[in-house]
C-alpha positions as CSV (number, residue, x, y, z in Angstrom):
1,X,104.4,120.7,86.3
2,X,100.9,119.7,86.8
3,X,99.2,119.4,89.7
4,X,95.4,118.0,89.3
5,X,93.2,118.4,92.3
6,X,90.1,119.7,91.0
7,X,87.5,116.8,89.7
8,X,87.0,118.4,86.3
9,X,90.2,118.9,86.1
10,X,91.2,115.4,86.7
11,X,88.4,114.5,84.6
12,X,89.5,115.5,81.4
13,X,93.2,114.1,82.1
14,X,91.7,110.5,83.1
15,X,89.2,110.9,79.8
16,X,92.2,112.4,77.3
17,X,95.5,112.8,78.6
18,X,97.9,115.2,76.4
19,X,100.3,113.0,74.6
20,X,103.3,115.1,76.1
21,X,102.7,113.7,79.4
22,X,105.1,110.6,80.1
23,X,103.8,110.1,83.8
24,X,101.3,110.3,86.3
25,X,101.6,110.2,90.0
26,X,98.3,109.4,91.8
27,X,98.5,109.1,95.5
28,X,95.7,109.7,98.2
29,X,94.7,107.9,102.0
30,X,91.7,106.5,99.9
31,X,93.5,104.1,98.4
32,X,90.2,102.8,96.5
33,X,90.0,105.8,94.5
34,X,93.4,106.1,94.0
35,X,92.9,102.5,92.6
36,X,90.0,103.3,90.2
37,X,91.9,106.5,88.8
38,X,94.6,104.4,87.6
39,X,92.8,101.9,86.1
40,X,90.4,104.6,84.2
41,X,93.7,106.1,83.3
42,X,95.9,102.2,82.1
43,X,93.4,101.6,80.0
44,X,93.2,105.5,78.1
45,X,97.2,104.9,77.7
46,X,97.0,101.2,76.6
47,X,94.4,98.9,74.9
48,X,95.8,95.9,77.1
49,X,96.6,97.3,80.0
50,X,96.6,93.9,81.7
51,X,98.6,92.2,78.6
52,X,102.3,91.1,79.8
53,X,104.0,92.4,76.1
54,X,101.9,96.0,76.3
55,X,102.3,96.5,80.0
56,X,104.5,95.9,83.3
57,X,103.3,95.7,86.6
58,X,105.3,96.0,90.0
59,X,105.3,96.5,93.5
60,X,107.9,98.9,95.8
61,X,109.6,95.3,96.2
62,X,110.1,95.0,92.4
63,X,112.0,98.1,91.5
64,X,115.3,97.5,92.8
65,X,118.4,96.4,91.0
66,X,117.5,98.2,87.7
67,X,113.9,96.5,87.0
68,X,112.7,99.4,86.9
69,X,115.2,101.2,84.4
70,X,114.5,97.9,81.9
71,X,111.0,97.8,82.2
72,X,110.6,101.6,81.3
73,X,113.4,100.5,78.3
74,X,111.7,98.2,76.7
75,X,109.0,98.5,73.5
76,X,105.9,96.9,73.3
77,X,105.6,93.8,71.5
78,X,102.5,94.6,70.3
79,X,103.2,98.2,68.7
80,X,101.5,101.2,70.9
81,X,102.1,102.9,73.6
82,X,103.8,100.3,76.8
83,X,102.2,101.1,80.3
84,X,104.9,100.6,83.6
85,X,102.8,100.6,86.6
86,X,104.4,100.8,89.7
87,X,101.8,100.2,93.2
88,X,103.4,101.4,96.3
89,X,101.5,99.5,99.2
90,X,103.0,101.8,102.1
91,X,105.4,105.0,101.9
92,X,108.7,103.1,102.0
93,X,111.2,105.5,101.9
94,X,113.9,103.6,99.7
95,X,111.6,102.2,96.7
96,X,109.7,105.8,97.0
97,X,113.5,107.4,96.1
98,X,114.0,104.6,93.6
99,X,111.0,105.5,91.8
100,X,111.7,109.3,92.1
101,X,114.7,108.9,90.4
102,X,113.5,106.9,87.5
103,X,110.2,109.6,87.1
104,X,113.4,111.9,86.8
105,X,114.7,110.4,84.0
106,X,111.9,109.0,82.2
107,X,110.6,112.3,81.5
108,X,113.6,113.5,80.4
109,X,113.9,111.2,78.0
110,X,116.3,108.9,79.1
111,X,114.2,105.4,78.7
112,X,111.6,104.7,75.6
113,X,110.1,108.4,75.6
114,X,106.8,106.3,74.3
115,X,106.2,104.6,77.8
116,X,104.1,105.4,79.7
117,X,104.8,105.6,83.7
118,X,102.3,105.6,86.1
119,X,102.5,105.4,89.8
120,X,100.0,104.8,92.2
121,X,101.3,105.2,96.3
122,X,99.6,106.2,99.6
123,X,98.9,109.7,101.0
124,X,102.3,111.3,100.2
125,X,103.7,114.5,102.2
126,X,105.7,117.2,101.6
127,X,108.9,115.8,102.2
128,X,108.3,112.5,100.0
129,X,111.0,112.4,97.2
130,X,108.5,110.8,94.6
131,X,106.0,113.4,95.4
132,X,108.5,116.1,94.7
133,X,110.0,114.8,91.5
134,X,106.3,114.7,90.4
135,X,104.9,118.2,91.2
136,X,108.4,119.7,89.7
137,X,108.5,117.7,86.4
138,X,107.2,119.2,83.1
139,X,105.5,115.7,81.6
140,X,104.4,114.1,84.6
141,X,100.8,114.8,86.1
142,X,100.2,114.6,89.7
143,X,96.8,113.5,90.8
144,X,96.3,114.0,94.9
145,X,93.1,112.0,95.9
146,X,91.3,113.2,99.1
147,X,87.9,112.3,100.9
148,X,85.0,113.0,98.3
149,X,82.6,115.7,99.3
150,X,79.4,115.2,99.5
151,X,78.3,116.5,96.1
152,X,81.1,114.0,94.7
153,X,79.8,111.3,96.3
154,X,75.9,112.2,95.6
155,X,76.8,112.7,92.2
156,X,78.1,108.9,91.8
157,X,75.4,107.6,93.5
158,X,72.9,108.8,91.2
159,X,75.2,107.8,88.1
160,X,75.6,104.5,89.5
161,X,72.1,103.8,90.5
162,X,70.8,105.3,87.6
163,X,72.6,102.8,85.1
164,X,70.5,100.5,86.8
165,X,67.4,102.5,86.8
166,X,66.7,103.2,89.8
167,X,67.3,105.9,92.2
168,X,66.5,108.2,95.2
169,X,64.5,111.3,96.1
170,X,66.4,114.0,97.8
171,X,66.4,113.3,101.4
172,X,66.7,109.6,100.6
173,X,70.0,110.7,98.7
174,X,70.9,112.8,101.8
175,X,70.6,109.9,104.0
176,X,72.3,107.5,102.2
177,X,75.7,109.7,101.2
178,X,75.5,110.7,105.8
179,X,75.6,107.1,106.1
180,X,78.1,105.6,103.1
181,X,81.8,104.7,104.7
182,X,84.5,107.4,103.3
183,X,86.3,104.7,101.6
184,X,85.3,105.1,98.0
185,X,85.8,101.1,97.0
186,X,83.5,100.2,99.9
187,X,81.0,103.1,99.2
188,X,80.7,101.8,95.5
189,X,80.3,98.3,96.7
190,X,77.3,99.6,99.5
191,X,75.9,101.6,95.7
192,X,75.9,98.2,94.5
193,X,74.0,96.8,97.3
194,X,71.6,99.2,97.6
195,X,70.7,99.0,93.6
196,X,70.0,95.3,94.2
197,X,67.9,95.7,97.0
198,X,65.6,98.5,94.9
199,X,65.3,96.5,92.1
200,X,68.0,96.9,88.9
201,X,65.9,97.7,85.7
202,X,62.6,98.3,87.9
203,X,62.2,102.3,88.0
204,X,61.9,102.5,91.2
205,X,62.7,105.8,93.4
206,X,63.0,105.0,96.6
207,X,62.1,107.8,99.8
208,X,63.9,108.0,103.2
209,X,61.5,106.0,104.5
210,X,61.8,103.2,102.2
211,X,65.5,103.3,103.0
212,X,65.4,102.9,107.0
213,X,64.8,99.3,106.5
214,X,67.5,98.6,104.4
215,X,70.4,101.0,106.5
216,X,69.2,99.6,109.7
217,X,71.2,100.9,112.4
218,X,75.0,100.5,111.6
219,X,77.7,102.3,113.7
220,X,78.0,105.9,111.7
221,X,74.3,106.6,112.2
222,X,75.4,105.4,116.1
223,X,78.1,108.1,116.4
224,X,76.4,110.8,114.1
225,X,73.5,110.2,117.2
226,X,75.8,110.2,119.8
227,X,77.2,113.6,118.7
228,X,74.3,115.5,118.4
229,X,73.1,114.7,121.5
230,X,76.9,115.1,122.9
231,X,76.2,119.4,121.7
232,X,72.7,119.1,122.8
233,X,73.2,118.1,126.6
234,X,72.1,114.8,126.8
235,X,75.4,112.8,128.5
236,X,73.4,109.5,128.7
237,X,72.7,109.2,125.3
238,X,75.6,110.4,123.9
239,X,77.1,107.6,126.0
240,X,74.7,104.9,124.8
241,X,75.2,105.6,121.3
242,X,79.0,105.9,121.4
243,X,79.0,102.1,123.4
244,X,76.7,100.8,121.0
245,X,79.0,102.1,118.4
246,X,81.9,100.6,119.6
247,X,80.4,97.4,120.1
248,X,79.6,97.8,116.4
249,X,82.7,98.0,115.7
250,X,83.3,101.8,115.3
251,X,84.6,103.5,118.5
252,X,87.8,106.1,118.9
253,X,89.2,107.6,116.1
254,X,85.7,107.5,114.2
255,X,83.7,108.6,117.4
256,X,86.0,111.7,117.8
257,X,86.1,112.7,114.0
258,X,81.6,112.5,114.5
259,X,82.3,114.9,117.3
260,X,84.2,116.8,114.7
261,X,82.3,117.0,112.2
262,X,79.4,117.9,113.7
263,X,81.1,120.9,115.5
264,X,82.3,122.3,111.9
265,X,78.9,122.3,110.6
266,X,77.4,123.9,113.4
267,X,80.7,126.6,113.1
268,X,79.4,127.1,109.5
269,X,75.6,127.4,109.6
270,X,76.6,130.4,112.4
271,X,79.1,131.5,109.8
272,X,76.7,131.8,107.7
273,X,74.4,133.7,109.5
274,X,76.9,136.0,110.4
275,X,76.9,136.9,106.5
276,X,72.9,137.7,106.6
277,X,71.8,134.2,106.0
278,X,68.8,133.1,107.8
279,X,69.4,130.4,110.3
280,X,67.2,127.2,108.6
281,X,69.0,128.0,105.3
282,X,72.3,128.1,106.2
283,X,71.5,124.7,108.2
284,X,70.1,123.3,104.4
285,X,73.0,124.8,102.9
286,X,75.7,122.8,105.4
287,X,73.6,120.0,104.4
288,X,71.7,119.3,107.6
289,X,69.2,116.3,106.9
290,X,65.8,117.1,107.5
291,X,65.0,114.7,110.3
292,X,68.0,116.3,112.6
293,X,66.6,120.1,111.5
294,X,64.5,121.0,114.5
295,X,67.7,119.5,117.1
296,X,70.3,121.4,115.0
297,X,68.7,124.5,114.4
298,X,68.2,124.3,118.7
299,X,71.7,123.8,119.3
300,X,72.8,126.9,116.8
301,X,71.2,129.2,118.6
302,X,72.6,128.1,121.9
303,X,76.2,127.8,120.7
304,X,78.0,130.8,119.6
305,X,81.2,130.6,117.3
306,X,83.6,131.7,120.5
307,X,82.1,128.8,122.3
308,X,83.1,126.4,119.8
309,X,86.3,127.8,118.8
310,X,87.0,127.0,122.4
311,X,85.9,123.2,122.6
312,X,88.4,122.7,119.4
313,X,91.5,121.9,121.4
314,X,89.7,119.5,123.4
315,X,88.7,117.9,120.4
316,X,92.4,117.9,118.3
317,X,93.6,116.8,121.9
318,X,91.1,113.6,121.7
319,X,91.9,113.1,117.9
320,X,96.0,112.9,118.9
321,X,95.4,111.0,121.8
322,X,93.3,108.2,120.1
323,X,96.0,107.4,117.7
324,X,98.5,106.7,120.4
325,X,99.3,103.5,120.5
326,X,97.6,101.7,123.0
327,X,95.1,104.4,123.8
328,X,91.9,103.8,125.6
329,X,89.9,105.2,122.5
330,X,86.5,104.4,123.8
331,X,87.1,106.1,127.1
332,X,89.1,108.8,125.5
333,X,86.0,109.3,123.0
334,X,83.1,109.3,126.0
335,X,85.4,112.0,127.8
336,X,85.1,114.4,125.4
337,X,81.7,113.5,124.9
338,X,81.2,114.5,128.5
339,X,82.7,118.0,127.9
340,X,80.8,119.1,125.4
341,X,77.7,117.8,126.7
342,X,78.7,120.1,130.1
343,X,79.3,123.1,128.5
344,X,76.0,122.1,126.5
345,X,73.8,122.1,129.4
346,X,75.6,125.5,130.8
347,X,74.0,127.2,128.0
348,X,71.0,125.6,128.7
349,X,70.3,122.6,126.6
């Protein structure tokens, strides 16, 4: 069993997987990155990973009716190692049990022991069959993908700029990872964008204030507004910024998860303090951006951690109830807005 959640970990399997391994399972919400790992991973197992005689690719609707079994039979034409690569588009129960039960065998030898198997499906739970005969079989690696950090998604951005030669200063870096989308594909294609706009091959290092004409306003930097002001007492322009969001195209879900996010940092920076750090360092260290320093810092020493232990079932509450189908999200989002920007000004902000 192997179970591969920590990045250098993963790493070194993606760079140099040990030839006892028959299988990987890679699975994740971000399916982007899920993506990218198998790729990096095809083309360590195979030197054609997109040649038909070296290499079989199929989808949950392609593994019935013994495909599967044949395809992870069969030798390559071409001598080498073969690469089966199944891509689950949703967590279907039956192909998911299908595939389970081949991983099963494969690994124990049952097909050509010098294929390689590799399986790439959405965020898989507990209870998932394929999930299970991954994490409990000797030769197959099992690769979870969740949300980068921050430092993961820093770190890329200066690989990726710099092989263009350019990059940022640190509180340009800060601004642009606050604002990139989670989705890894769509973050490396905003990388991308960004690299073009600086100049590829020009040397340039861009500031935070070179970068405010290029982000603009766009809808995160709407709702990360509208949540500090939501803890800070101001209702109107917590309101503003969520509408202005939402008619951005980012409302709901994403408006409640700002909310969120902002009341974990502020729970950590007081954490923090509670430990003997001083109050502007543990805001640096939660990775408060400069600008928002002298608001946050104002709002941590208003809030205490009992206060915002007690706004968090209003907020799991908000999360639930915006993924109900058919769900006023905006309205449920600007509710909860409105209480915390009550209790705010009851503490006197």
């Amino acid at each position: 069993m192997a179970i591969l959640s920590k990045r250098p970990d993963i790493e070194r399997f993606l760079k140099s997987p040990d030839p006892g391994f028959r299988a990987a399972v890679i699975h994740g919400r971000d399916r982007s990155g899920v993506r990218e790992r198998a790729d990096r991973l095809a083309r360590v197992v195979t030197a054609n990973p997109d040649d038909p005689f070296d290499a079989a690719m199929l989808t949950e609707d392609e593994i019935d009716g013994g495909r599967l079994a044949d395809e992870l039979s069969a030798l390559s034409m071409m001598g080498g190692r073969r690469l089966v690569r199944v891509r689950f588009s949703a967590e279907k129960i039956g192909p998911d049990r299908v595939a389970a039960e081949a991983l099963t065998h494969h690994v124990q030898g049952l097909f050509n022991p010098d294929a390689f198997f590799l399986i790439e499906a959405g965020a898989l739970d507990r209870s998932s069959p394929l999930r299970k005969a991954a994490e409990k079989a000797a030769a197959c690696a099992t690769l979870p993908c969740y949300d980068d950090e921050p430092g993961d998604v820093a770190r890329f951005t200066r690989e990726s700029l710099a092989a263009d030669k350019v990059g940022l200063d640190a509180g340009a870096l800060e601004l642009f990872v606050a604002r990139l989308p989670r989705e890894r594909g769509v973050a490396r294609q905003e990388i991308e964008r960004l690299a073009l706009w600086l100049g590829p091959g020009s040397g340039r290092t861009a500031t935070a204030a070179d970068l405010e004409d290029f982000l603009g306003v766009e809808p995160e930097a709407s709702l990360s507004d509208a949540a500090t002001d939501a803890f800070g007492g101001r209702l109107g322009a917590a309101q503003a910024g969520l509408r202005r969001a939402a008619a951005e195209g980012e409302g709901g879900p994403a408006a409640v998860r700002a909310m969120s996010m902002h009341l974990a940092r502020l729970r950590r920076v007081l954490t923090l303090t509670q430990s003997g750090a001083g109050l502007a360092e543990a805001a640096k260290a939660s990775g408060v951006f400069w600008k928002n320093e002298r608001e946050f810092l104002r709002q941590a020493r208003a809030w205490s951690l009992e206060q915002l232990l007690s706004l968090q079932p209003d907020v799991l509450a908000a999360d639930l109830a915006c993924k109900t189908a058919g769900a006023p999200d905006d309205l449920l989002a600007e509710r909860l807005a409105l209480t915390i920007a009550g209790r705010a000004r009851r503490l006197g902000l």
